[in-house]
N, C-alpha and C positions, 0 to 999 in steps of 0.2 A: 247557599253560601257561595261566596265569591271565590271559585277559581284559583286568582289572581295574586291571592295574599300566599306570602312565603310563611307556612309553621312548622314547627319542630316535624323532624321526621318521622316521630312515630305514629303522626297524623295521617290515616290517610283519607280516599276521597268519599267517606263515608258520612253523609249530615253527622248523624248521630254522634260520629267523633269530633267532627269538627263542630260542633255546638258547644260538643264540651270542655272542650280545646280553649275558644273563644271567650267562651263566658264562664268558664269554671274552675279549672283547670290551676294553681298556679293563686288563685285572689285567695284574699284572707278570711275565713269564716269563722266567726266567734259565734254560731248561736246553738247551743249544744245539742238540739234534734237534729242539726243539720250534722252536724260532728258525729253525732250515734250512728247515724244514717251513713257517712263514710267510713266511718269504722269495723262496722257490718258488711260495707260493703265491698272492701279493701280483701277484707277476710275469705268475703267468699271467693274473691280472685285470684286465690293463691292456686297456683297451678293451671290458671286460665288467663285467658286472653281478657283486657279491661275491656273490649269490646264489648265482649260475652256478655260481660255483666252489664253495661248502660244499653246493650240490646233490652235485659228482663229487667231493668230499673223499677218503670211500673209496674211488672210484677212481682215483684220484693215489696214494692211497696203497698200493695192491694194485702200479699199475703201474710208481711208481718204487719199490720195495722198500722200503715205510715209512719214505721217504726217509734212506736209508741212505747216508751219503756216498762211503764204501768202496766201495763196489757199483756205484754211480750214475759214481762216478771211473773202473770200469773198463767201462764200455759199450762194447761196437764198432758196427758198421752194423746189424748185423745187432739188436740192441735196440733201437737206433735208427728202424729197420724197423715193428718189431714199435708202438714206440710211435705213430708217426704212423699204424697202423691201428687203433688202440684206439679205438674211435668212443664208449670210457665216460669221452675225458679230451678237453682241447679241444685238438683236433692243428695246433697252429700251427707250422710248422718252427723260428721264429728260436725260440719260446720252448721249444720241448725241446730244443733244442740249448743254450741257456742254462743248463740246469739241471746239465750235466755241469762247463760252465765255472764254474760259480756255486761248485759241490760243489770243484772243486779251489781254488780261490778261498778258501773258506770255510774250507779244512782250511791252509791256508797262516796264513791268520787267526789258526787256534787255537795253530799251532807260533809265533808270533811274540807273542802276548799270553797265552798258555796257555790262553782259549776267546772262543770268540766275543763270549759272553756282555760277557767284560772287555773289550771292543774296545767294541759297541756301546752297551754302558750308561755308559762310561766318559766320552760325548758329553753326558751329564747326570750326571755325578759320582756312578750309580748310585741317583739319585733321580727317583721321578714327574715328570713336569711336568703338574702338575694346573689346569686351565683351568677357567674360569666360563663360558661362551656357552650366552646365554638362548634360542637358536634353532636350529636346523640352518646356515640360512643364514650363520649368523653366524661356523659354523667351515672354516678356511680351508684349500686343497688343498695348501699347501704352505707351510712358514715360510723362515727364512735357516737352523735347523739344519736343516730337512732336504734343500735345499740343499748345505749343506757333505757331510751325511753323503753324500749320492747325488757329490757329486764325487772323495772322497774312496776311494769305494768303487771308482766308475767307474775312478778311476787302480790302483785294486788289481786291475783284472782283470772285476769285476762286469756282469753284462747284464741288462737290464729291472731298472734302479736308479735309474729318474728320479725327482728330488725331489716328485711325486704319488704313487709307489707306496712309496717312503721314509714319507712324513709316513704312509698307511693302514700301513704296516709297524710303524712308531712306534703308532700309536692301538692296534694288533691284540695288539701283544706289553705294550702295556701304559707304555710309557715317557715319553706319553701321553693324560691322561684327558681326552676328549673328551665325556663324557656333559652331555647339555646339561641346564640348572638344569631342567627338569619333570621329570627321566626320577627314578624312585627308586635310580636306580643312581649320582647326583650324587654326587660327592668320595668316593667308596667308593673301595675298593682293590680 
């Protein structure tokens, strides 16, 4: 990665961040594995560094079956087991145990609006919400949508949905753009 490029501060000189920064970060994502996939993974970040978590990306994704909802919906103890020894993902009980609730949740979603996707972009009428803050400090952990979305979700059955990992959920999948005016990544898509 180039040096040379000015991004949001909370980028630092780490590839791994800065890959994600570049190419992920902020763009729009409508295709609802990829959506499951940040949603779970938003989740496990609560109380940790996003770092942490695109450190063990690939191992989230090895050991919830590339987060497969089908698969994930039929766990018994006994995967359940297996996951809280996996010392390549962060073994927190409430949030592996979420991720099965999340996955049935989710699939209920998609039979009721025919995908996800239409459910959550539907909170901005399928349009960016593209922001100007000239500084890191300046952008905020939480607004009133996401708020509404985290309550919203919460009465649908959702766990680790509080309106802080909603608004990073919103920035991540793009719904979104947080990139503060220095970064070269400003009002891009």
């Amino acid at each position: 990665m180039k040096r040379n490029k000015i991004r949001c501060a909370w980028v630092t000189d780490d590839e791994i961040y800065q890959k994600y920064h570049d190419f992920e970060w902020g763009r729009p994502v409508h295709d609802d594995n990829k959506l499951f996939e940040f949603l779970i993974l938003e989740g496990m970040q609560a109380g940790l560094s996003w770092l942490t978590v695109l450190k063990k990306r690939e191992a989230f994704r090895k050991a919830f079956d590339n987060f497969d909802m089908d698969k994930i919906i039929e766990y018994d103890d006994k995967k359940f087991e297996a996951l809280m020894q996996n010392k390549d993902i962060i073994r927190n009980k409430l949030k592996i145990e979420s991720v099965k609730q999340n996955a049935i949740c989710f699939k209920k979603i998609q039979s009721t609006y025919g995908s996800f996707n239409s459910f959550i972009w539907g909170y901005v009428d399928g349009e960016q919400i593209v922001n100007s803050w000239k500084q890191l400090a300046d952008i905020p952990a939480t607004t009133e949508l996401s708020d509404k979305i985290s309550k919203d979700m919460k009465k649908l059955g959702f766990k680790f949905v509080g309106s802080t990992i909603i608004y990073a959920f919103m920035q991540a999948i793009g719904m979104v753009n947080d990139h503060t005016a220095d970064c070269f990544l400003f009002h891009k898509e």
